[in-house]
LUMPA-712940 format. One record per residue: residue number from 1; residue in three letters; x, y, z of N, C-alpha, C in turn. Coordinates in steps of 0.2 Angstrom, whole numbers, plus 5000, padded with zeros to 4 digits. Layout:
<nodes>
+-----+--------+------+------+------+------+------+------+------+------+------+
| num | residu |   nu |   nv |   nw |  cau |  cav |  caw |   cu |   cv |   cw |
+-----+--------+------+------+------+------+------+------+------+------+------+
| NUM |    ALA |    X |    Y |    Z |    X |    Y |    Z |    X |    Y |    Z |
...
+-----+--------+------+------+------+------+------+------+------+------+------+
</nodes>
This chain:
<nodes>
+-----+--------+------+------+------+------+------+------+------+------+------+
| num | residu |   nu |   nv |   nw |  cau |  cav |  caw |   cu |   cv |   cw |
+-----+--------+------+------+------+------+------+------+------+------+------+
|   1 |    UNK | 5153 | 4961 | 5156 | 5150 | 4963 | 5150 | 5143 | 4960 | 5149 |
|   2 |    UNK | 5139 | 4964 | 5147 | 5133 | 4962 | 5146 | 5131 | 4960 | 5140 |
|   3 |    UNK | 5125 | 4956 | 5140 | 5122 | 4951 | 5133 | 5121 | 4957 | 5128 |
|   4 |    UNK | 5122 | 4957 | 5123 | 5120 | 4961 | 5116 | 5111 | 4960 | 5115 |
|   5 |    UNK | 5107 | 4967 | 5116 | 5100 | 4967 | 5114 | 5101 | 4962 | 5106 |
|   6 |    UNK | 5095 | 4958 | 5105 | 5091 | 4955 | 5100 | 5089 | 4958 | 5094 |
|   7 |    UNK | 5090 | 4956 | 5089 | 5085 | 4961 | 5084 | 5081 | 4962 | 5088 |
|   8 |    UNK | 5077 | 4969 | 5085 | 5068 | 4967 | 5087 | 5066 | 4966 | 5080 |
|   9 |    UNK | 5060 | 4964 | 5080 | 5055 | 4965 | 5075 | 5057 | 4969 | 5072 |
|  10 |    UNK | 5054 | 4975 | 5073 | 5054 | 4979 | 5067 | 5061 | 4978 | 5061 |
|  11 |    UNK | 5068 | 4979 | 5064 | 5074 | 4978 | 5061 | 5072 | 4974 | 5057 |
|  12 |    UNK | 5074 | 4966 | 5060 | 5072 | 4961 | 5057 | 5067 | 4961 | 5050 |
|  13 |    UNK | 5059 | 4963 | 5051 | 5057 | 4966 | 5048 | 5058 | 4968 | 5042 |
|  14 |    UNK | 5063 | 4975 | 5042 | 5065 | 4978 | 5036 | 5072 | 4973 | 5032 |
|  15 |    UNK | 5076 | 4969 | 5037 | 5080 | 4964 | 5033 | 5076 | 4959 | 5028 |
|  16 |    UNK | 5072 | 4956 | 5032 | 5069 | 4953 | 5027 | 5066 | 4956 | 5021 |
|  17 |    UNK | 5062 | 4961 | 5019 | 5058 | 4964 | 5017 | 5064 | 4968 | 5010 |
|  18 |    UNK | 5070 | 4971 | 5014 | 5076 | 4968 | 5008 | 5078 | 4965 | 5006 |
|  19 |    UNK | 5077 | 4959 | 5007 | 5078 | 4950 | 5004 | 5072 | 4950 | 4999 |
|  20 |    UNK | 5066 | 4952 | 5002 | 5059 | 4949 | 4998 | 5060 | 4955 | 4991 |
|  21 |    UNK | 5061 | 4960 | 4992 | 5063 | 4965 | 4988 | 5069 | 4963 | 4982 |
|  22 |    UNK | 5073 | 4962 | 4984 | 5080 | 4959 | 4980 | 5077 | 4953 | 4977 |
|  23 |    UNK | 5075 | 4948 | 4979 | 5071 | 4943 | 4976 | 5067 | 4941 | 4971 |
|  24 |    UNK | 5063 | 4948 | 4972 | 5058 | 4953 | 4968 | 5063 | 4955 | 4960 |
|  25 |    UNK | 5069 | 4957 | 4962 | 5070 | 4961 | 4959 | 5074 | 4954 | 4953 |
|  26 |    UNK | 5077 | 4951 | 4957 | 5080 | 4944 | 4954 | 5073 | 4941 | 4950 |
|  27 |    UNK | 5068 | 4939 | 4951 | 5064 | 4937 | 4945 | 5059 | 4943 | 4941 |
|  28 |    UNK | 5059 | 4947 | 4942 | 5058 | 4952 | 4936 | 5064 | 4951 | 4931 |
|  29 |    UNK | 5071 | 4950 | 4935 | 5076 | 4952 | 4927 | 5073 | 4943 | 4925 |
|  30 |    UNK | 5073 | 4938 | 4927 | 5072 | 4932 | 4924 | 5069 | 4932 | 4920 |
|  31 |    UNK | 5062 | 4936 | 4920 | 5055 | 4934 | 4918 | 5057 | 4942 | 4911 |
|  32 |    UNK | 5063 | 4944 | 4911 | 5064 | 4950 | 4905 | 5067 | 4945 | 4900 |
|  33 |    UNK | 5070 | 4941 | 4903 | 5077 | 4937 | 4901 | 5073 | 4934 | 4897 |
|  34 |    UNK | 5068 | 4929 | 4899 | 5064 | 4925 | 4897 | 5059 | 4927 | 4891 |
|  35 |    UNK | 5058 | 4933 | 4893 | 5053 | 4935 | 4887 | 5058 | 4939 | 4881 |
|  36 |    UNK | 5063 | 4940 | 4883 | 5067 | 4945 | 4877 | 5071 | 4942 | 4874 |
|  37 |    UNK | 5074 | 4937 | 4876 | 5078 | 4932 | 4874 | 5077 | 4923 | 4871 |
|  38 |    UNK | 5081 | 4923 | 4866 | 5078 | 4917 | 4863 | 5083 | 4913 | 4867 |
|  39 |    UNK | 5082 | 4906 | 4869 | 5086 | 4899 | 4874 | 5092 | 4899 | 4871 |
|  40 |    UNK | 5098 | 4901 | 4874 | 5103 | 4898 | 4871 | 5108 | 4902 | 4868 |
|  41 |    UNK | 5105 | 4906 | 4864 | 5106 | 4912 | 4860 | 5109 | 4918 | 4862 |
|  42 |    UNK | 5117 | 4918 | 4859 | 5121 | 4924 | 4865 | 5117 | 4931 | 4862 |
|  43 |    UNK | 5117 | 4936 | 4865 | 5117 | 4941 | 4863 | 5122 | 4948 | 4867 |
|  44 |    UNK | 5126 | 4949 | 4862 | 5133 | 4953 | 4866 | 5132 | 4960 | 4866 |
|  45 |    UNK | 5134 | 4960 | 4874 | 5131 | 4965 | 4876 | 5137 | 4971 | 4876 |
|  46 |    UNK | 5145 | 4967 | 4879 | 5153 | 4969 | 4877 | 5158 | 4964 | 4874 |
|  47 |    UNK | 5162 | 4967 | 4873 | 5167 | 4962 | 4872 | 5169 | 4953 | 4878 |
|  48 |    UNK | 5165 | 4957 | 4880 | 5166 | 4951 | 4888 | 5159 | 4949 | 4891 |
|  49 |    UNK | 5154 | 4950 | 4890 | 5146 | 4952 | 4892 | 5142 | 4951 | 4888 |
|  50 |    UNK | 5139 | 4943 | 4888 | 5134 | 4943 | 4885 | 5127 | 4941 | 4889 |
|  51 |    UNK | 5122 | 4944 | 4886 | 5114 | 4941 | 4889 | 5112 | 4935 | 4883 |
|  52 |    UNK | 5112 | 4928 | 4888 | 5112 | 4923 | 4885 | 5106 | 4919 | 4890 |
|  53 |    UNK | 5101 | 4916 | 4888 | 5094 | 4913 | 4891 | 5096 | 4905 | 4893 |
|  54 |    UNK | 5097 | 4904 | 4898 | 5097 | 4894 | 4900 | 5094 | 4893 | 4904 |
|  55 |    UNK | 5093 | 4888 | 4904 | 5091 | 4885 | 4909 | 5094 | 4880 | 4913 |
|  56 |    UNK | 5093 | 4880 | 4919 | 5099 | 4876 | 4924 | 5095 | 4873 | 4928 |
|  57 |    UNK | 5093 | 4866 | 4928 | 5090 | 4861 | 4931 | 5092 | 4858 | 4939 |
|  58 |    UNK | 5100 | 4859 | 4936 | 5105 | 4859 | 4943 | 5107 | 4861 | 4949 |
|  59 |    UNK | 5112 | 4862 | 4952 | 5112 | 4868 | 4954 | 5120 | 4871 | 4953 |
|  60 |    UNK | 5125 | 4872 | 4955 | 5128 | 4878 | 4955 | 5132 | 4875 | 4950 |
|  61 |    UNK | 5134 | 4876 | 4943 | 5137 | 4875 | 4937 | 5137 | 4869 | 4933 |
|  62 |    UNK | 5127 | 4871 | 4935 | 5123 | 4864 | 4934 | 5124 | 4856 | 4932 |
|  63 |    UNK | 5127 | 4857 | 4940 | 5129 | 4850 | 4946 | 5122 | 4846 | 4945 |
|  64 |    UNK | 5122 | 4842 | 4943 | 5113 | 4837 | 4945 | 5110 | 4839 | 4940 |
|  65 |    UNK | 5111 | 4844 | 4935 | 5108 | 4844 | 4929 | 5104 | 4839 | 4926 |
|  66 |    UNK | 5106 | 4831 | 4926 | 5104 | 4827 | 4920 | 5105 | 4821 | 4926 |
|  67 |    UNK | 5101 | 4823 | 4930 | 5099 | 4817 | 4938 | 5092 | 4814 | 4938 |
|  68 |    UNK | 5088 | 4816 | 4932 | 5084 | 4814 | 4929 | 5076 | 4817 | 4935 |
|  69 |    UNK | 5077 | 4822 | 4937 | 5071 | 4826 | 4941 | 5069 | 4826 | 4948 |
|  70 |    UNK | 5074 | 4818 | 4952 | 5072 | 4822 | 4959 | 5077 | 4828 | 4962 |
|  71 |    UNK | 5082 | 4830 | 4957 | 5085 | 4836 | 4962 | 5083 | 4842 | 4960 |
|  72 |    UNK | 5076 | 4843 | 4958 | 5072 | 4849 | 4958 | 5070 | 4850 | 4965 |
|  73 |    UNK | 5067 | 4843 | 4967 | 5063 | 4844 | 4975 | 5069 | 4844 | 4979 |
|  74 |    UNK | 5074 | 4839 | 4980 | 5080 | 4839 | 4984 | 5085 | 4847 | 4984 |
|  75 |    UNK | 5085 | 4849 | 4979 | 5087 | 4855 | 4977 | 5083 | 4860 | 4983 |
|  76 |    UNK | 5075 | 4860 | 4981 | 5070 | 4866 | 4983 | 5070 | 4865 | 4992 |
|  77 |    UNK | 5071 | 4858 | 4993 | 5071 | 4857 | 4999 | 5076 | 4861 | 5004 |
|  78 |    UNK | 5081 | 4857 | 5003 | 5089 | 4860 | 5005 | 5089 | 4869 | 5003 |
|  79 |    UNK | 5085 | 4872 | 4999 | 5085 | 4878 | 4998 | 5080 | 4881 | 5005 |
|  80 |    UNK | 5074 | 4879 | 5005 | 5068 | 4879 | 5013 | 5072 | 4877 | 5017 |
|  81 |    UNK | 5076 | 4875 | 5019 | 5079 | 4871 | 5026 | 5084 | 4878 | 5028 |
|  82 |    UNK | 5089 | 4880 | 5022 | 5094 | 4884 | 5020 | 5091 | 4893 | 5024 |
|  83 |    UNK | 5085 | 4892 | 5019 | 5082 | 4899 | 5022 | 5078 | 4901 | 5028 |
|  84 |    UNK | 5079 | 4894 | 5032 | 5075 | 4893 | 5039 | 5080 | 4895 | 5042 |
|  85 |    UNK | 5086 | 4892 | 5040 | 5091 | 4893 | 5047 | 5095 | 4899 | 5046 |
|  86 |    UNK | 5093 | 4903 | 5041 | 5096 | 4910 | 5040 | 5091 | 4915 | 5044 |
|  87 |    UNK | 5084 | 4914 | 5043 | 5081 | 4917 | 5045 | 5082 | 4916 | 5054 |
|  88 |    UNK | 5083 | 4912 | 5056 | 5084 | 4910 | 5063 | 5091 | 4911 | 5065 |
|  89 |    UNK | 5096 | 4914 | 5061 | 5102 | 4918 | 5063 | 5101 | 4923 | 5063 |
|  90 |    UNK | 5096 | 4925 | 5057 | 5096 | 4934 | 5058 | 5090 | 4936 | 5062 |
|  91 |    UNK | 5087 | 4931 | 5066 | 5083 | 4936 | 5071 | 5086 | 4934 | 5076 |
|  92 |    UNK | 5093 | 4931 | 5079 | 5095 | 4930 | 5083 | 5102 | 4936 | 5087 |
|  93 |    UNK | 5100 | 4940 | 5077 | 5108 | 4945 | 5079 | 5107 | 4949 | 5083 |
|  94 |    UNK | 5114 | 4953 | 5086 | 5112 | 4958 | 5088 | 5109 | 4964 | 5087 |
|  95 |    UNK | 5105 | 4968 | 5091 | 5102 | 4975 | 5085 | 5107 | 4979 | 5083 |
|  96 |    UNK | 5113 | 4980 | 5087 | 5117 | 4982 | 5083 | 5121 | 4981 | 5079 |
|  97 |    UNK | 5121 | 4974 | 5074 | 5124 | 4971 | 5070 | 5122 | 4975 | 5064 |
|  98 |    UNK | 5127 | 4976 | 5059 | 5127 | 4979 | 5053 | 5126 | 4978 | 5045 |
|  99 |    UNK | 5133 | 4972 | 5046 | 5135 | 4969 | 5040 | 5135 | 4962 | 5038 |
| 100 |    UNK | 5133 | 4958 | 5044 | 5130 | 4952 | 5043 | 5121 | 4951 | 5044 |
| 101 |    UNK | 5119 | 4958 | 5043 | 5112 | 4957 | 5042 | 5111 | 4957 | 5033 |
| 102 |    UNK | 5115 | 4962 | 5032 | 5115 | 4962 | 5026 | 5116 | 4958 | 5020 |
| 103 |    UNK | 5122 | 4953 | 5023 | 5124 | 4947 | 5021 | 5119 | 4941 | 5019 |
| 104 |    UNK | 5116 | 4941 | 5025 | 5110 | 4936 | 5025 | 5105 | 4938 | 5021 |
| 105 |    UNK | 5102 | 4942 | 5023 | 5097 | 4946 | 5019 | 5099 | 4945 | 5011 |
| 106 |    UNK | 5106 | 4945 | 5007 | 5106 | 4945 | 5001 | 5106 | 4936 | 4998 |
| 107 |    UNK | 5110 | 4932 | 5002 | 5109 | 4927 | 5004 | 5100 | 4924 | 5003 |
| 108 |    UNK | 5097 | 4926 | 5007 | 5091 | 4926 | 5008 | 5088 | 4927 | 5002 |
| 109 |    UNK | 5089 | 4931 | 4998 | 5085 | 4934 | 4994 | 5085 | 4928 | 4984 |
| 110 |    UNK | 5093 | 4929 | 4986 | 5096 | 4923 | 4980 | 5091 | 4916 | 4981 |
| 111 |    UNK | 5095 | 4916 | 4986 | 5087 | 4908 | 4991 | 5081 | 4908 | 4986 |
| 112 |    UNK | 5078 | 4913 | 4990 | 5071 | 4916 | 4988 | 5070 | 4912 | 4979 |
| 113 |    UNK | 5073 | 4918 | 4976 | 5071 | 4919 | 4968 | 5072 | 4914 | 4965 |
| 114 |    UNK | 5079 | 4909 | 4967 | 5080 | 4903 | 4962 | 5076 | 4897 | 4966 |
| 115 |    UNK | 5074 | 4897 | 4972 | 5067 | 4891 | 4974 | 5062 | 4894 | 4970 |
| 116 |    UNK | 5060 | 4899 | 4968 | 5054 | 4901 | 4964 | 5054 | 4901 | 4957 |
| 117 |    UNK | 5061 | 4898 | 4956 | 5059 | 4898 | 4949 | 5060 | 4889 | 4951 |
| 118 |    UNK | 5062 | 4885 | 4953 | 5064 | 4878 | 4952 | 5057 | 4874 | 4952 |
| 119 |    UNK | 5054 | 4877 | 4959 | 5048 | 4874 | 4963 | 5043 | 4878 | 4954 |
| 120 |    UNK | 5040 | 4883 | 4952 | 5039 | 4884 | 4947 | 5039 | 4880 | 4937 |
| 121 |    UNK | 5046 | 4881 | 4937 | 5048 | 4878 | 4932 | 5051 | 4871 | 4932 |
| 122 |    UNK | 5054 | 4871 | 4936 | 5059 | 4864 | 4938 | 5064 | 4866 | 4936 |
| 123 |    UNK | 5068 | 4873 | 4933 | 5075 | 4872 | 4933 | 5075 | 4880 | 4936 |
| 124 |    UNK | 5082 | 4882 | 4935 | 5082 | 4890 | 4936 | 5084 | 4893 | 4929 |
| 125 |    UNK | 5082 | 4900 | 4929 | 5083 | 4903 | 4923 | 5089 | 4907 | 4925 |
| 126 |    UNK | 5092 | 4906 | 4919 | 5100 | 4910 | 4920 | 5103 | 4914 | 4912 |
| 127 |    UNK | 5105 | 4921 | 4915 | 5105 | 4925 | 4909 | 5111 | 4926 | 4909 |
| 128 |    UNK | 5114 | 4929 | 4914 | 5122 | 4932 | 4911 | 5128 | 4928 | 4910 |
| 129 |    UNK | 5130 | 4930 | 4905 | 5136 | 4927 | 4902 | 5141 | 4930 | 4902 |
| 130 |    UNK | 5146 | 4927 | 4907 | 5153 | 4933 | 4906 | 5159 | 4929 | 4902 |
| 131 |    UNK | 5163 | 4930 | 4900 | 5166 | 4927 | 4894 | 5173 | 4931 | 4892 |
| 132 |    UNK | 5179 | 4925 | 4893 | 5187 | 4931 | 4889 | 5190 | 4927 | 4885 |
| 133 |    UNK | 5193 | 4928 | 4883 | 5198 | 4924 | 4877 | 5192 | 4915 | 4875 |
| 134 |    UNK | 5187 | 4915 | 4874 | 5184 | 4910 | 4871 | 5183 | 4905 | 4877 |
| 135 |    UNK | 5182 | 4908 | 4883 | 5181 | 4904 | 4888 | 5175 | 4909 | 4893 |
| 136 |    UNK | 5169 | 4905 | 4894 | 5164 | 4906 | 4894 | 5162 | 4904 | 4904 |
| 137 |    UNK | 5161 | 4906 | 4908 | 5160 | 4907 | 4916 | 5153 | 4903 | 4914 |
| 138 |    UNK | 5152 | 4898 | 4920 | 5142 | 4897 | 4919 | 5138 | 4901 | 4917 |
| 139 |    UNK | 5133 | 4903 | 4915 | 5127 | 4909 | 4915 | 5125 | 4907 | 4921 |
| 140 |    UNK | 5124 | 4913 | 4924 | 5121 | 4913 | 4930 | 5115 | 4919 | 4930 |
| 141 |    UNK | 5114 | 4922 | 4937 | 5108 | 4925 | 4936 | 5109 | 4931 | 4942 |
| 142 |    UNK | 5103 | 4937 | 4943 | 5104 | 4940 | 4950 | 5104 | 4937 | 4956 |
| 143 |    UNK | 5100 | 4930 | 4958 | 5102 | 4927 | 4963 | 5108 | 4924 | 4964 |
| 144 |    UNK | 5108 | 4920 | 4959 | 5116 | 4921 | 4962 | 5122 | 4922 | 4964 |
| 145 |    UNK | 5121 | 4929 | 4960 | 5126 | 4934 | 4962 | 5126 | 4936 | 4967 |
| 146 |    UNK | 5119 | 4938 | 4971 | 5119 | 4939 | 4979 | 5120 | 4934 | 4981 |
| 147 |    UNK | 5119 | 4930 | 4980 | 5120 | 4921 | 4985 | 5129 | 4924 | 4987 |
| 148 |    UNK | 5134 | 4925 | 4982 | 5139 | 4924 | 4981 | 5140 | 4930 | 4987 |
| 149 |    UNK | 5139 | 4937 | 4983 | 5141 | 4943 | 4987 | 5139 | 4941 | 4995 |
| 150 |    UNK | 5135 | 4938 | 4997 | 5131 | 4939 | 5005 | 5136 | 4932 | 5006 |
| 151 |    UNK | 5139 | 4928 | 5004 | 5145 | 4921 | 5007 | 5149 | 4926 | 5009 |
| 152 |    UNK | 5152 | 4929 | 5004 | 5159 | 4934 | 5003 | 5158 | 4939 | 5010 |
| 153 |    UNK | 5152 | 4942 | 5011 | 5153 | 4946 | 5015 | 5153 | 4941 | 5022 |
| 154 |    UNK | 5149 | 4937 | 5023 | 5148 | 4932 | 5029 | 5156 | 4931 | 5031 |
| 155 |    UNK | 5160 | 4928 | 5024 | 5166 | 4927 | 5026 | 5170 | 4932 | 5031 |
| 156 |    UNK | 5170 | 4939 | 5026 | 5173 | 4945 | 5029 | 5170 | 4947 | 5037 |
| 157 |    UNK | 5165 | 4948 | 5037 | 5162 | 4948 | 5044 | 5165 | 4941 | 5050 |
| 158 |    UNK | 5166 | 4935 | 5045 | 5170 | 4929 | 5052 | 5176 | 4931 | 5052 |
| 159 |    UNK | 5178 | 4932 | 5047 | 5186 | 4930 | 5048 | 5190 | 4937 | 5050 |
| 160 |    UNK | 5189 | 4941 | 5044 | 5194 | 4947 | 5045 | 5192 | 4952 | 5053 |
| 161 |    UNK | 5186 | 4952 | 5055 | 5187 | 4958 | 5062 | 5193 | 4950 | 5068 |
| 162 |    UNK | 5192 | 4944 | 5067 | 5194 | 4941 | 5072 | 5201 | 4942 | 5070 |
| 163 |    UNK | 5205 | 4940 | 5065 | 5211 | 4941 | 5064 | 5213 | 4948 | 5065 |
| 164 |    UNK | 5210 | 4955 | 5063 | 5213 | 4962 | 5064 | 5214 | 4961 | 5074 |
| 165 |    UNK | 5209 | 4959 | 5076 | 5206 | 4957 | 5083 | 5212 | 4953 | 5088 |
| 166 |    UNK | 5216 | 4949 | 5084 | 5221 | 4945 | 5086 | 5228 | 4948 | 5086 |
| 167 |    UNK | 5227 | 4953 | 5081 | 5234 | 4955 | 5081 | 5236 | 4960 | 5087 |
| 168 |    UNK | 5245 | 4959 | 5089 | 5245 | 4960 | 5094 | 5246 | 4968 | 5094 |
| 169 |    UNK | 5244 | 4973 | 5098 | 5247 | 4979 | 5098 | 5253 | 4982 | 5101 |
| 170 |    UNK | 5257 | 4988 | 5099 | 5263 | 4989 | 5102 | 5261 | 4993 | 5111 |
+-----+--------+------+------+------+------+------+------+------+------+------+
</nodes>
């Protein structure tokens, strides 16, 4: 069995370029968030959905919030490091890979826009508030909901083809 062709460039290329895109798109909603929204102040969009403006100095359910300011740089770092070794996974995929480019890429993109708001601001801007019975999810943002979706899928892409893969046939 022969070695699987490398991305090329160009592929590559357009993965990133959907990263840089998606990330794009991640700080235009912040920078709506930011200008439409007063800090802190829900405004309900459903019975479950609000667009609410915070700031998250932390990182994931603003862990290191109140660290008193070097996990801005520790944070941005580990986010650079995070995006080096993605981007050096995904030019090392195959060209015919599909759904693990995609993964990264979204991944990638989440990366992107909340190092650009930290290194920037010092914290990240986070709008969405989702909320049931008087219990309220962190506000988060559109990175990192791609951060989440591109894990989920990374997982799907490890796990589930090796386990279908292992089962035995009649």
């Amino acid at each position: 069995m022969g070695v699987a062709q490398r991305m090329p460039w160009p592929r590559f290329a357009m993965w990133l370029g959907l990263a840089v895109c998606l990330g794009m798109l991640d700080l235009w909603t912040k920078h709506l968030a930011s200008t439409q929204l007063d800090l802190y102040r829900a405004e309900p969009v459903t019975a479950w959905f609000n667009l609410r403006l915070a700031h998250n100095s932390g990182a994931a359910f603003s862990f290191l919030s109140d660290a008193g300011g070097w996990q801005r740089w520790f944070l941005s770092g580990a986010a650079v490091v995070i995006m080096g070794i993605l981007l050096v996974w995904l030019k090392k995929l195959p060209a015919n890979a599909r759904l693990l480019p995609v993964a990264i890429s979204l991944v990638l993109s989440g990366a992107l826009g909340n190092l650009v708001d930290r290194i920037r601001y010092g914290y990240v801007i986070d709008f969405i508030d989702l909320h049931v019975n008087g219990f309220h999810w962190p506000a988060f943002n559109l990175a990192d909901s791609a951060i989440v979706l591109g894990v989920v899928l990374i997982l799907i892409e490890g796990f589930i083809p090796k386990a279908i893969a292992s089962t035995p046939s009649n």
